[in-house]
N, CA, C, O and CB atoms as a CASP TS submission, in Angstrom:
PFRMAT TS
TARGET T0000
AUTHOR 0000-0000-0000
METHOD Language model
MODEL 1
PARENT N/A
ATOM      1  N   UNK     1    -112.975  83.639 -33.603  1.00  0.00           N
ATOM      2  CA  UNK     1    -113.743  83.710 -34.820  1.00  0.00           C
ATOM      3  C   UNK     1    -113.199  84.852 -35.690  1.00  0.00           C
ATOM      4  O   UNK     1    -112.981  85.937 -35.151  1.00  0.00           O
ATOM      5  CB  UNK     1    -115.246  83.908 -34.506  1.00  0.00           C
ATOM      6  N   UNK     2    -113.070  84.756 -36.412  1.00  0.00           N
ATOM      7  CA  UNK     2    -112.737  85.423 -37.859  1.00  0.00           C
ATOM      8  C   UNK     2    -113.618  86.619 -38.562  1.00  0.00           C
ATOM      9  O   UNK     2    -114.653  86.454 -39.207  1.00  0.00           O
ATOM     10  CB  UNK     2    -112.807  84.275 -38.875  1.00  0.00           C
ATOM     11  N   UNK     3    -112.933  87.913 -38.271  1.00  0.00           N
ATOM     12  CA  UNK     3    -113.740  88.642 -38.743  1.00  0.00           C
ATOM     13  C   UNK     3    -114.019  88.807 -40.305  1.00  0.00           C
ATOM     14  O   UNK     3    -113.167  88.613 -41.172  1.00  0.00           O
ATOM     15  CB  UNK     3    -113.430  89.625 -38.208  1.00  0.00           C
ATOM     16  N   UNK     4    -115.595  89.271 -40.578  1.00  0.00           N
ATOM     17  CA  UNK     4    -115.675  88.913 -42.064  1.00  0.00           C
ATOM     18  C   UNK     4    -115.661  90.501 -42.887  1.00  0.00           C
ATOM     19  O   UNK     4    -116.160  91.557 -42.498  1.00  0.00           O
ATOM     20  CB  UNK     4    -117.274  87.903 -42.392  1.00  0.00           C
ATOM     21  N   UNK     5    -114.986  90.243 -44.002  1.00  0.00           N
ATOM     22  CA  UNK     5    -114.764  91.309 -44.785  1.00  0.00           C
ATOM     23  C   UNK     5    -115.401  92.189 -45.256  1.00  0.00           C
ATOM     24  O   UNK     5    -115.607  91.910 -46.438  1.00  0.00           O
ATOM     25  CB  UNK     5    -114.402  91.087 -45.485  1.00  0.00           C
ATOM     26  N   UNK     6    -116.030  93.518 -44.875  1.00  0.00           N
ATOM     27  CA  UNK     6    -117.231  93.432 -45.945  1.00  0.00           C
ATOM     28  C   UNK     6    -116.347  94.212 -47.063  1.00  0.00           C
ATOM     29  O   UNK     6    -115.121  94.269 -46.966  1.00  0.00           O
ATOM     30  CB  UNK     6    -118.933  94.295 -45.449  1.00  0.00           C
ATOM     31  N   UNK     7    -117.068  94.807 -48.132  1.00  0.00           N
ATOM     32  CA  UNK     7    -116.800  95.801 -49.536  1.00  0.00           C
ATOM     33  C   UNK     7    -116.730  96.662 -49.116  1.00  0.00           C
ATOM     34  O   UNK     7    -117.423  96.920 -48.132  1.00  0.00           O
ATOM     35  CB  UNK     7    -117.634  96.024 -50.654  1.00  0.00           C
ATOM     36  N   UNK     8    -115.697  97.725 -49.734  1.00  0.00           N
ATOM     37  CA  UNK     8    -116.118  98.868 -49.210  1.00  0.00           C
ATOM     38  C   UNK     8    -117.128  99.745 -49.474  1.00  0.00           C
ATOM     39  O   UNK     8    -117.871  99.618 -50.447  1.00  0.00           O
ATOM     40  CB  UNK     8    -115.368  99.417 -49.227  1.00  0.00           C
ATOM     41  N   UNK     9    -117.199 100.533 -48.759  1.00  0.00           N
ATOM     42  CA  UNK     9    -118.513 101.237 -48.975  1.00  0.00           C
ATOM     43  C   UNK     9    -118.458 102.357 -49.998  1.00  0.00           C
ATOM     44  O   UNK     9    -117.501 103.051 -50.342  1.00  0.00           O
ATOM     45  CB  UNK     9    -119.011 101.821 -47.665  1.00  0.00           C
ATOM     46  N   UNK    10    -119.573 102.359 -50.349  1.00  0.00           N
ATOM     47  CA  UNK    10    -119.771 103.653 -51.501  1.00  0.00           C
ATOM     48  C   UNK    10    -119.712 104.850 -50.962  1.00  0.00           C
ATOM     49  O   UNK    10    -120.656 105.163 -50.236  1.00  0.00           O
ATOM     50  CB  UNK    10    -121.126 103.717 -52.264  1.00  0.00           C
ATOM     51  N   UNK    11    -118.720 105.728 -51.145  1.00  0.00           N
ATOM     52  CA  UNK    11    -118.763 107.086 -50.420  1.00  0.00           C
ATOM     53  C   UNK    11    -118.922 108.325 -51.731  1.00  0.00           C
ATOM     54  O   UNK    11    -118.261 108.455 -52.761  1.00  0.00           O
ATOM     55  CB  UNK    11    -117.141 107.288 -49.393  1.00  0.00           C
ATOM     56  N   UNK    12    -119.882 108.991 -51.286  1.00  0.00           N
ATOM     57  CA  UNK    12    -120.104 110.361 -52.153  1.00  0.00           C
ATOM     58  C   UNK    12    -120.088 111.755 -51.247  1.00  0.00           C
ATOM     59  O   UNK    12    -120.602 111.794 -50.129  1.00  0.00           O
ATOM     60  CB  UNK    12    -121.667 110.276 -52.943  1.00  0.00           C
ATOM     61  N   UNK    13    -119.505 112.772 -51.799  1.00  0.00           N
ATOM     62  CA  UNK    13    -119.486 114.011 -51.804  1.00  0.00           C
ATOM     63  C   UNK    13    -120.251 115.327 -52.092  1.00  0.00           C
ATOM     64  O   UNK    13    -119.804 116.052 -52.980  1.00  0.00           O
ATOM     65  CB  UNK    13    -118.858 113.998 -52.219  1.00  0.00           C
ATOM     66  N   UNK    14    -121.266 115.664 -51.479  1.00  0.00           N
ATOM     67  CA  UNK    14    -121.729 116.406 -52.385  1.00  0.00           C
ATOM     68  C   UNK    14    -121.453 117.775 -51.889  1.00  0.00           C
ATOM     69  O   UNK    14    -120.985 117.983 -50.769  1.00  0.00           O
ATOM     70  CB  UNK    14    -123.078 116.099 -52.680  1.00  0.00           C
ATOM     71  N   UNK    15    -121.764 118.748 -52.779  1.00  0.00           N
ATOM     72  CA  UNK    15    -121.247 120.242 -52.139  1.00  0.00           C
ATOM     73  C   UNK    15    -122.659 121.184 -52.018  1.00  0.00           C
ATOM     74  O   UNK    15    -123.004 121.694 -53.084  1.00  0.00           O
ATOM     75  CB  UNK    15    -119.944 121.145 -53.353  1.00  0.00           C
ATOM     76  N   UNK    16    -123.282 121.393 -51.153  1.00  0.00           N
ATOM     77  CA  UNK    16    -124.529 122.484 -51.285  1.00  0.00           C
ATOM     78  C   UNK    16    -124.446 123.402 -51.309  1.00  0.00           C
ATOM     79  O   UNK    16    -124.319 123.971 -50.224  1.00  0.00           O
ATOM     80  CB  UNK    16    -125.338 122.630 -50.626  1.00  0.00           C
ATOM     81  N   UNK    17    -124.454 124.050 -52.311  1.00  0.00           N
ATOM     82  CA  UNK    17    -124.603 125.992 -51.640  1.00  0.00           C
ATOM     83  C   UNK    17    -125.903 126.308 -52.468  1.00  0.00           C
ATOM     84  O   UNK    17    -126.350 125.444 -53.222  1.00  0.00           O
ATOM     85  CB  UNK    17    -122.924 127.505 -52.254  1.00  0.00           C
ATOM     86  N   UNK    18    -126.621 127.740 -52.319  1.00  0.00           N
ATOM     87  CA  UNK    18    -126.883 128.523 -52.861  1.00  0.00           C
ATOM     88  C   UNK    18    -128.249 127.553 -53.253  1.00  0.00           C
ATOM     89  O   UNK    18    -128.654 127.528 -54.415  1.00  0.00           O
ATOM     90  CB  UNK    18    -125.807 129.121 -53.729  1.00  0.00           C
ATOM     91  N   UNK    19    -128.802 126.894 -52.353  1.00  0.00           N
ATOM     92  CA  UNK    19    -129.582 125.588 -52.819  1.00  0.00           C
ATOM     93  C   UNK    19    -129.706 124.567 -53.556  1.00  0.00           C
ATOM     94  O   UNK    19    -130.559 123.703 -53.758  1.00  0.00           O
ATOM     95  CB  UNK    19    -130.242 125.700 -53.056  1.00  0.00           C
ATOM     96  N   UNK    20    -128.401 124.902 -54.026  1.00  0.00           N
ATOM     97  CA  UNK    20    -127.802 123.890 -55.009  1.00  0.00           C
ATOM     98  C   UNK    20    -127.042 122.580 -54.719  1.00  0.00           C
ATOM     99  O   UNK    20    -126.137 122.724 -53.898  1.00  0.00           O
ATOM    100  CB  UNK    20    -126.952 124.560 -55.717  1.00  0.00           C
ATOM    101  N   UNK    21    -127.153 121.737 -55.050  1.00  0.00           N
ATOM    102  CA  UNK    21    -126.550 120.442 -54.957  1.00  0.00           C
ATOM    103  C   UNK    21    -125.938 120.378 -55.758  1.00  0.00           C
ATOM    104  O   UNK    21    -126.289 120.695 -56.895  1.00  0.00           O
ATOM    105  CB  UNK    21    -127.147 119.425 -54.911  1.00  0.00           C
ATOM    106  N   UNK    22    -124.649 119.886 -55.407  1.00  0.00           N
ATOM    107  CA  UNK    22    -123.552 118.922 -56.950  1.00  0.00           C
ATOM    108  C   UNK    22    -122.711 117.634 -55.870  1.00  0.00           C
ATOM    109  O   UNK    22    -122.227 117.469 -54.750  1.00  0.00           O
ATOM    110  CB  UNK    22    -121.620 120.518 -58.060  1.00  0.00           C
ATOM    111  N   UNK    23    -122.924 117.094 -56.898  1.00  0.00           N
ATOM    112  CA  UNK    23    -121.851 115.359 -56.476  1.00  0.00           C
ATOM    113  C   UNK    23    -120.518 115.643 -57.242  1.00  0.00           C
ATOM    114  O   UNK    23    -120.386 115.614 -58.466  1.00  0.00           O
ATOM    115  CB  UNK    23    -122.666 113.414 -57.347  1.00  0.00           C
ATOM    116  N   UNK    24    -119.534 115.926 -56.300  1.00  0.00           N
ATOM    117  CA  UNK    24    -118.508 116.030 -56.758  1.00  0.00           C
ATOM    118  C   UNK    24    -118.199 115.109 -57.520  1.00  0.00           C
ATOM    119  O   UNK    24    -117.188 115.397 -58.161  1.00  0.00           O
ATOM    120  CB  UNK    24    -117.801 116.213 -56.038  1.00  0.00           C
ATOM    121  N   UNK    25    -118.617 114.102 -57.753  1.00  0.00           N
ATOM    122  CA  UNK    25    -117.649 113.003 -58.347  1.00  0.00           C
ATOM    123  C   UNK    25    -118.232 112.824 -59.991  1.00  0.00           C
ATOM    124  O   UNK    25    -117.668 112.143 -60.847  1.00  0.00           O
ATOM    125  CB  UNK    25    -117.776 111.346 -57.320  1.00  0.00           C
ATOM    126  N   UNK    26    -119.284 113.479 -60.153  1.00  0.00           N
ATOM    127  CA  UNK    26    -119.779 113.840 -61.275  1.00  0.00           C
ATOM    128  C   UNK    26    -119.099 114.428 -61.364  1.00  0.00           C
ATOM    129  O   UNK    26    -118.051 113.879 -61.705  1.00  0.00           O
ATOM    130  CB  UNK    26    -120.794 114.198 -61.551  1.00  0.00           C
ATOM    131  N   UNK    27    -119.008 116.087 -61.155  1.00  0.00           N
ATOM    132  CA  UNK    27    -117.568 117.287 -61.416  1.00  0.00           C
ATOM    133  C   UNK    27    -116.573 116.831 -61.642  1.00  0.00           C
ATOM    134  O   UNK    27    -116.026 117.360 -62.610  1.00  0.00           O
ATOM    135  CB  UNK    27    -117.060 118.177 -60.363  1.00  0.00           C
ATOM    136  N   UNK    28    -115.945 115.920 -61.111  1.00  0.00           N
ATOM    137  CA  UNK    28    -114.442 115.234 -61.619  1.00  0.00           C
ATOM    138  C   UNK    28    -114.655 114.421 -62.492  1.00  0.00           C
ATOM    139  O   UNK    28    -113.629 114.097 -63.089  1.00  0.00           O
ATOM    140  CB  UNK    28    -113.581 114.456 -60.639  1.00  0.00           C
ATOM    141  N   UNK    29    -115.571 113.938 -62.834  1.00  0.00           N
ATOM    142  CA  UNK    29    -116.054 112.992 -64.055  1.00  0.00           C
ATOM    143  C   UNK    29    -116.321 113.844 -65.305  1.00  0.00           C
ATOM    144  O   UNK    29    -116.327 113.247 -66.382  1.00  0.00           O
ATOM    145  CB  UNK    29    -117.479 112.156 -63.685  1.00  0.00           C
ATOM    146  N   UNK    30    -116.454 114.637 -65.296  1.00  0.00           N
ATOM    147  CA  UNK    30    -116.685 115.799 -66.533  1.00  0.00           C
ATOM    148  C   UNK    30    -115.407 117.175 -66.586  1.00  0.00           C
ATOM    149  O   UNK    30    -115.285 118.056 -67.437  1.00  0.00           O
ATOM    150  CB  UNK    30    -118.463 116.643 -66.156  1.00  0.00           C
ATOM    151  N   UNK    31    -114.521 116.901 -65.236  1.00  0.00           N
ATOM    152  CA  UNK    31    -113.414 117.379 -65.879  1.00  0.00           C
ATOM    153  C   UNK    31    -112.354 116.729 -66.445  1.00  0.00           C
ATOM    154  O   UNK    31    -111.528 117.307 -67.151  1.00  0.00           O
ATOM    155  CB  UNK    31    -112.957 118.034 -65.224  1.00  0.00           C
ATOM    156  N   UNK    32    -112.313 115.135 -66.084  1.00  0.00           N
ATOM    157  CA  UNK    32    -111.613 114.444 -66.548  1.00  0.00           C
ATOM    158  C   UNK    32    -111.791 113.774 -68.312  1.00  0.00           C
ATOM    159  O   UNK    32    -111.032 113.212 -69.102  1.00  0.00           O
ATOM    160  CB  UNK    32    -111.648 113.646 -65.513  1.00  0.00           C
ATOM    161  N   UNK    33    -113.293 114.238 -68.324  1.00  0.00           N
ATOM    162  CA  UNK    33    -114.060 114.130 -69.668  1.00  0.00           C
ATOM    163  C   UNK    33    -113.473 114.993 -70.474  1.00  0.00           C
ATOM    164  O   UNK    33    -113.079 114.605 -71.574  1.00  0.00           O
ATOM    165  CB  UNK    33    -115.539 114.421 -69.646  1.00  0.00           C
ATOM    166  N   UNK    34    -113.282 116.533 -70.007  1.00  0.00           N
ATOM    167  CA  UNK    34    -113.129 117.179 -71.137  1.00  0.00           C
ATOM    168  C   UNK    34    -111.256 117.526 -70.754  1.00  0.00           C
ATOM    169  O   UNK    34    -110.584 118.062 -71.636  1.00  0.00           O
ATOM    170  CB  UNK    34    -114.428 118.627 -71.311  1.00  0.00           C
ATOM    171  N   UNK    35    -110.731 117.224 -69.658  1.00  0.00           N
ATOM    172  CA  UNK    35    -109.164 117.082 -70.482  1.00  0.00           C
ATOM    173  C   UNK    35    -108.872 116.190 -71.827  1.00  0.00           C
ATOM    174  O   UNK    35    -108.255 116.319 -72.885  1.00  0.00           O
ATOM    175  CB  UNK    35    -108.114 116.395 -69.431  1.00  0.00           C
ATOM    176  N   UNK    36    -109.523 115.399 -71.293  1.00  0.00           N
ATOM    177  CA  UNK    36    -108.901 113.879 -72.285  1.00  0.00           C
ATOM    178  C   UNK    36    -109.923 114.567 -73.894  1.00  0.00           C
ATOM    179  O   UNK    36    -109.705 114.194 -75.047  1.00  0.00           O
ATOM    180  CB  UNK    36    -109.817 111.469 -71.323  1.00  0.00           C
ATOM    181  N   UNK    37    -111.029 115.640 -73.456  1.00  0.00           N
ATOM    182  CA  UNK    37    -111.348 115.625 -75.101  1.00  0.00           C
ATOM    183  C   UNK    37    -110.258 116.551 -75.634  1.00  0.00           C
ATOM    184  O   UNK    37    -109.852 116.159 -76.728  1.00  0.00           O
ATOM    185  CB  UNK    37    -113.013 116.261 -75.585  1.00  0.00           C
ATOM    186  N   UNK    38    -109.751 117.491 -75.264  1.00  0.00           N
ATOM    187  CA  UNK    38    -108.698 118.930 -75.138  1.00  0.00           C
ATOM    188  C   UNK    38    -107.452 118.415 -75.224  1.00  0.00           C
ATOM    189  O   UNK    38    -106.771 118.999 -76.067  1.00  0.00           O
ATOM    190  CB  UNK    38    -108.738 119.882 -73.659  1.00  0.00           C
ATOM    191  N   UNK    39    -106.885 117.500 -74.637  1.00  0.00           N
ATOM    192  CA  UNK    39    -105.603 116.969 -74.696  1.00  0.00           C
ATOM    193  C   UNK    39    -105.511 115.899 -74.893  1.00  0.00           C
ATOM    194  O   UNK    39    -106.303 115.043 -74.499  1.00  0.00           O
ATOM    195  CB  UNK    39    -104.948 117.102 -73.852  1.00  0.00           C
ATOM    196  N   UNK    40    -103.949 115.608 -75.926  1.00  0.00           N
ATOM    197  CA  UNK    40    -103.602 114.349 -76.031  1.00  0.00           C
ATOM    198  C   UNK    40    -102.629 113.948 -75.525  1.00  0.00           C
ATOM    199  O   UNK    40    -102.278 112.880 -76.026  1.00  0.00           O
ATOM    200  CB  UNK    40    -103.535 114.014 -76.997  1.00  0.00           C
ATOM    201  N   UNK    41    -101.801 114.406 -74.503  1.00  0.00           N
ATOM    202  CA  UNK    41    -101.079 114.245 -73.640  1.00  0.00           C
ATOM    203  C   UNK    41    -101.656 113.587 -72.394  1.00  0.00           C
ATOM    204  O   UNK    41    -102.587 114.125 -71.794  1.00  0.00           O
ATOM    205  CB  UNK    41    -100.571 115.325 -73.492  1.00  0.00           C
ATOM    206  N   UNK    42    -100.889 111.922 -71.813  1.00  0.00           N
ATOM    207  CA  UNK    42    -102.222 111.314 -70.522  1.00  0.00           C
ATOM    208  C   UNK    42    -102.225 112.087 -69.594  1.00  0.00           C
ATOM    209  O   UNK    42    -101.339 112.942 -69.596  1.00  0.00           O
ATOM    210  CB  UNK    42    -102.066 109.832 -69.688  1.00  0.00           C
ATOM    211  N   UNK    43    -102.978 112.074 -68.741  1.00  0.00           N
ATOM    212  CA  UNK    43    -102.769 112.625 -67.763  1.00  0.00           C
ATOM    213  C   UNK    43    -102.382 112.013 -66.228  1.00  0.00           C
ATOM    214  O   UNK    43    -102.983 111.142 -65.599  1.00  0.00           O
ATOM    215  CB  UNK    43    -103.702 113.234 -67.839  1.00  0.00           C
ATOM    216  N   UNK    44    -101.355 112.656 -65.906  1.00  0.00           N
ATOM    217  CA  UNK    44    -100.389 112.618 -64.384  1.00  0.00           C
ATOM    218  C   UNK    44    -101.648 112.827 -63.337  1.00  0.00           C
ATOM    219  O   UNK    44    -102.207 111.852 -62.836  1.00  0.00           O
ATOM    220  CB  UNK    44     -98.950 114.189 -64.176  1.00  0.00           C
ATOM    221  N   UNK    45    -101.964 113.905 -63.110  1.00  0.00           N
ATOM    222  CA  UNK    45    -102.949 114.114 -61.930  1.00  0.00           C
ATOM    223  C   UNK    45    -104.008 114.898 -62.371  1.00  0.00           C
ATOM    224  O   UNK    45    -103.987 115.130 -63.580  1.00  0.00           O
ATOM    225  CB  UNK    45    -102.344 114.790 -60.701  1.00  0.00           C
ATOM    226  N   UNK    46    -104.831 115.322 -61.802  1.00  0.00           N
ATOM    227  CA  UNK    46    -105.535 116.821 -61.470  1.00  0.00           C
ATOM    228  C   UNK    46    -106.297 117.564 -60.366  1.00  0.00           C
ATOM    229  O   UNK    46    -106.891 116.942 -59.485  1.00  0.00           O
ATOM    230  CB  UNK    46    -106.346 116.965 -62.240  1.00  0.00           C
ATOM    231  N   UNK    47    -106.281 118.368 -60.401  1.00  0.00           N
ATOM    232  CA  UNK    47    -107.027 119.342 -58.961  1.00  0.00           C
ATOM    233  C   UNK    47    -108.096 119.949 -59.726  1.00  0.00           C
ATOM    234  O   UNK    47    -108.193 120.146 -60.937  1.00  0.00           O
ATOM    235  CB  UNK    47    -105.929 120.796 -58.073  1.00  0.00           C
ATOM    236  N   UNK    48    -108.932 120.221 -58.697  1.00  0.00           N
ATOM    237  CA  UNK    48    -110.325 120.831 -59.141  1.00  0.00           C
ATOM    238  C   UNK    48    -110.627 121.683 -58.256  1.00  0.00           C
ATOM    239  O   UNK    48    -110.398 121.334 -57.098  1.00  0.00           O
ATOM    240  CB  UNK    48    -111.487 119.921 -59.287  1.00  0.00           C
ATOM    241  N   UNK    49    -111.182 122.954 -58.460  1.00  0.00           N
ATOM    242  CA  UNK    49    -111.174 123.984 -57.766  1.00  0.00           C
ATOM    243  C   UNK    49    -112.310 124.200 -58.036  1.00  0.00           C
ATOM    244  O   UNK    49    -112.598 124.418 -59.213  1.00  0.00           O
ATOM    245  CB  UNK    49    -110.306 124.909 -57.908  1.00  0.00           C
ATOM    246  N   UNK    50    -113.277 124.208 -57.063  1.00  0.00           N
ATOM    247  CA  UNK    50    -115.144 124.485 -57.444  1.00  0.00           C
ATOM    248  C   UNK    50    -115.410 125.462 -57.567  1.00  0.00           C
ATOM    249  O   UNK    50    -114.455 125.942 -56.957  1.00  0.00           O
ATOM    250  CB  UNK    50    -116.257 124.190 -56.573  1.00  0.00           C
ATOM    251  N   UNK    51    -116.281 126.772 -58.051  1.00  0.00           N
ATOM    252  CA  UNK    51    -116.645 127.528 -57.562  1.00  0.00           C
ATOM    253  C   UNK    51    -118.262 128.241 -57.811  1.00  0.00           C
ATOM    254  O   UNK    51    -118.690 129.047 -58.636  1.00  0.00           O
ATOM    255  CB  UNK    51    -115.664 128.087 -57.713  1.00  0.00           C
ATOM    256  N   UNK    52    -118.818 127.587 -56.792  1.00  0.00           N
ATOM    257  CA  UNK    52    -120.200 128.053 -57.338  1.00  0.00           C
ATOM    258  C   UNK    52    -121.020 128.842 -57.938  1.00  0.00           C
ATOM    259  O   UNK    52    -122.002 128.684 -58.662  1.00  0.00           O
ATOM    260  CB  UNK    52    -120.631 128.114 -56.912  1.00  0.00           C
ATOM    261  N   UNK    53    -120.123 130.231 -57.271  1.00  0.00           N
ATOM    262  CA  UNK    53    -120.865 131.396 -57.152  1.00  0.00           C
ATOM    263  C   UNK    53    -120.328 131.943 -59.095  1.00  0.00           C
ATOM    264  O   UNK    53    -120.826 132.930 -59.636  1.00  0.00           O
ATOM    265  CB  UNK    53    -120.220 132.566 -55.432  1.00  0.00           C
ATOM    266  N   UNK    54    -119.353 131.096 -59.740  1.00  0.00           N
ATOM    267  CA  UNK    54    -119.520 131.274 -61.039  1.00  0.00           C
ATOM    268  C   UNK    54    -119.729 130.140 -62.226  1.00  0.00           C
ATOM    269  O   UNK    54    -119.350 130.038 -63.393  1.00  0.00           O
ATOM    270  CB  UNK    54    -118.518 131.946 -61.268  1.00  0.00           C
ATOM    271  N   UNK    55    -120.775 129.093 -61.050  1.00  0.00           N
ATOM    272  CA  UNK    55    -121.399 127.923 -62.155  1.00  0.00           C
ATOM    273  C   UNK    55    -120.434 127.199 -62.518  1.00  0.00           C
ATOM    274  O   UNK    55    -120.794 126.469 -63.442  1.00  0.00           O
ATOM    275  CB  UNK    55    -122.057 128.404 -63.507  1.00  0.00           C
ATOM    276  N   UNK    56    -118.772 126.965 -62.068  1.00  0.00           N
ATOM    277  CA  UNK    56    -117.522 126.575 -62.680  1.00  0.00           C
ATOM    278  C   UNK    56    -116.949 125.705 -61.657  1.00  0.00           C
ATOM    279  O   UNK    56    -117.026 125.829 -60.435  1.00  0.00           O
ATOM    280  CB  UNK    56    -116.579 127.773 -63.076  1.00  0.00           C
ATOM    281  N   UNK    57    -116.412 124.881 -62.288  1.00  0.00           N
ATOM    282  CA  UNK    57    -115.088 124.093 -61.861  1.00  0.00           C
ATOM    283  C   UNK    57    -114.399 123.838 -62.651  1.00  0.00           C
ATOM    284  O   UNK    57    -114.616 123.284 -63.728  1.00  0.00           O
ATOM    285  CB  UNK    57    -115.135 123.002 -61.311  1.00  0.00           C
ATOM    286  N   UNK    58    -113.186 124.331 -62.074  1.00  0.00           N
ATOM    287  CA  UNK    58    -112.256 124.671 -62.411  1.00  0.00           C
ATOM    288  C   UNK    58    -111.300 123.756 -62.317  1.00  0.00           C
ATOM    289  O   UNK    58    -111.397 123.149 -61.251  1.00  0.00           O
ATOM    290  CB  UNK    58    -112.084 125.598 -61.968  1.00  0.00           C
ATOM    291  N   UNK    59    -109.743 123.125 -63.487  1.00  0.00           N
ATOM    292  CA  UNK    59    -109.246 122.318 -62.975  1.00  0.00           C
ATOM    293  C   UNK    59    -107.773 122.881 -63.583  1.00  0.00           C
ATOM    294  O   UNK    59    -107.764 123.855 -64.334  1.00  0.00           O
ATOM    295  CB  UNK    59    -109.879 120.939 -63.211  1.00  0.00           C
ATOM    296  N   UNK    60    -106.605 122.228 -63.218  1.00  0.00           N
ATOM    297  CA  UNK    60    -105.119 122.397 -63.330  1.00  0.00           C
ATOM    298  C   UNK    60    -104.524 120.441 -63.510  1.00  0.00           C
ATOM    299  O   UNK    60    -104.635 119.660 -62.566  1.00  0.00           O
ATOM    300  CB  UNK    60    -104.451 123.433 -61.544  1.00  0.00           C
ATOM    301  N   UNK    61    -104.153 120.180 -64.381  1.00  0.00           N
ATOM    302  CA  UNK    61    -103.846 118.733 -64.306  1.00  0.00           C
ATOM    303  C   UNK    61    -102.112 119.126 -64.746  1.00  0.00           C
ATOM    304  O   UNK    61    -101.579 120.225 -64.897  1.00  0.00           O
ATOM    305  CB  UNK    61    -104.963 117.545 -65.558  1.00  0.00           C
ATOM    306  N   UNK    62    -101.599 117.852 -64.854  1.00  0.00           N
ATOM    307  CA  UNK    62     -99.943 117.432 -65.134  1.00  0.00           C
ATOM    308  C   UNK    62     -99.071 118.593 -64.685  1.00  0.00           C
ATOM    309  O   UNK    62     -98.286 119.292 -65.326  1.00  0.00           O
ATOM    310  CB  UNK    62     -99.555 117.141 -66.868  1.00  0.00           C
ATOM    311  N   UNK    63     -99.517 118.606 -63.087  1.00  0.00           N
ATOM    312  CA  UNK    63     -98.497 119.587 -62.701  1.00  0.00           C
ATOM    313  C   UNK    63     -98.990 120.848 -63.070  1.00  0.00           C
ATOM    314  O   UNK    63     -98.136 121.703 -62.836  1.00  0.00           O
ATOM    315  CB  UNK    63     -97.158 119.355 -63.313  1.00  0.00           C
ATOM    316  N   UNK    64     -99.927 121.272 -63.508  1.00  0.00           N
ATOM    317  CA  UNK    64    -100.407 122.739 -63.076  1.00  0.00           C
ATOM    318  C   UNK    64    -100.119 123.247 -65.219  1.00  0.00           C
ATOM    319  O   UNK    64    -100.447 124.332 -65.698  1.00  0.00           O
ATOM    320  CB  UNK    64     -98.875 123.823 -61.284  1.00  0.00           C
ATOM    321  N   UNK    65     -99.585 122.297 -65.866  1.00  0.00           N
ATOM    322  CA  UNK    65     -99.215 122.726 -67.048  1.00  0.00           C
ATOM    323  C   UNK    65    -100.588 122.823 -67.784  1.00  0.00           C
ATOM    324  O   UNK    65    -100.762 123.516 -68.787  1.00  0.00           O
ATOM    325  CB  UNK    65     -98.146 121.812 -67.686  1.00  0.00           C
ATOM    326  N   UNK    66    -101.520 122.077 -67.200  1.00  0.00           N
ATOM    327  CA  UNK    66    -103.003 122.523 -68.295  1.00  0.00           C
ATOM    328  C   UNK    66    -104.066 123.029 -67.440  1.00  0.00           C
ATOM    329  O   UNK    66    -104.054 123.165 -66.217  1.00  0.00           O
ATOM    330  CB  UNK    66    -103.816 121.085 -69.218  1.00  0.00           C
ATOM    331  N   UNK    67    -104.607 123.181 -67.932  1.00  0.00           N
ATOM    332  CA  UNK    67    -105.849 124.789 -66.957  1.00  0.00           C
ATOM    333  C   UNK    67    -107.002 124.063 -68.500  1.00  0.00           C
ATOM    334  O   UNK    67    -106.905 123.559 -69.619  1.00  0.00           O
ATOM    335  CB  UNK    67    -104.898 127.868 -67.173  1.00  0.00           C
ATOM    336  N   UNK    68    -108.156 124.571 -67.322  1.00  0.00           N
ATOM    337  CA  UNK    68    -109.686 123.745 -67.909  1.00  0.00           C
ATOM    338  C   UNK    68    -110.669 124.135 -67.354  1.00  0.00           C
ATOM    339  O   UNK    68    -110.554 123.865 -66.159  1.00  0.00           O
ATOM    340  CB  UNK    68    -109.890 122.234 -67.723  1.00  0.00           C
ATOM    341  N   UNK    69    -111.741 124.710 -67.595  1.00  0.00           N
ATOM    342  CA  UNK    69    -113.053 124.242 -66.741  1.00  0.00           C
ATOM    343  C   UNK    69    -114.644 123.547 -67.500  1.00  0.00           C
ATOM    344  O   UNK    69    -114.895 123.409 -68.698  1.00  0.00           O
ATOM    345  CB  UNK    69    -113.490 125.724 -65.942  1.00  0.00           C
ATOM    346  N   UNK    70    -115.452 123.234 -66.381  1.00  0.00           N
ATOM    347  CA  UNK    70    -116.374 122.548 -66.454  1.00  0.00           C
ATOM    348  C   UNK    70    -117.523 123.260 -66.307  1.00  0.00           C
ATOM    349  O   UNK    70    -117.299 124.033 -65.375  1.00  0.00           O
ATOM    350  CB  UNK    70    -116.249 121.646 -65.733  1.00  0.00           C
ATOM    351  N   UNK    71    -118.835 123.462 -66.783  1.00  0.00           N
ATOM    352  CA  UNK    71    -119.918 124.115 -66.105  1.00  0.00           C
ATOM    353  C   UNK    71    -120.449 122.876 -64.988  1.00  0.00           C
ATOM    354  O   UNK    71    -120.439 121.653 -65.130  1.00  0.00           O
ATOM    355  CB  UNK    71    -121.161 124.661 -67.308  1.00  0.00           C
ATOM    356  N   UNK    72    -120.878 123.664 -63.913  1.00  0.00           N
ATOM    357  CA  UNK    72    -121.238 123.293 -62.704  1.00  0.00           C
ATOM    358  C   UNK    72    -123.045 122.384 -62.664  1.00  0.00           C
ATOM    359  O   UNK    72    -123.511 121.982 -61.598  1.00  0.00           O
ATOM    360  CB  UNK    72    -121.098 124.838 -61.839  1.00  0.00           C
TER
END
C-alpha cells in the first residue's frame, strides 16, 4: 500500500525572552519590508541578527553590502 502524502506542515519560530514573545517570521517579514522600502537594488539574501535586550533586529542583506534594522 502506498504511502499518502500529507502537506507540509506549518512550522513557526518564536523567540522568548524577557517575557516577551516574537515570531520570527514576522521579524523577517518586516525586515524584508523595509529593505525593499530603503533599497532599490533586489535582493540576493539576508541575515538577521535579533537582539532583544535593544528592542532590534538587526539585518545585513546582498552579501553584507546593506545593514538595516527593525523594531522588535
Amino acid at each position: 500500500m502506498a504511502e499518502k502524502k500529507c502537506a507540509s506542515p506549518k512550522k513557526t519560530v518564536y523567540l522568548e525572552v524577557y517575557s516577551q514573545q516574537y515570531d520570527m517570521e514576522k521579524v523577517m517579514a518586516a525586515a524584508v519590508k523595509d529593505y525593499k522600502k530603503n533599497n532599490k537594488e533586489a535582493m540576493k539574501d539576508i541575515n538577521l541578527y535579533v537582539k532583544p535586550e535593544d528592542g532590534k533586529a538587526y539585518y545585513t542583506a546582498n552579501g553584507g553590502k546593506v545593514n538595516g534594522s527593525v523594531d522588535l
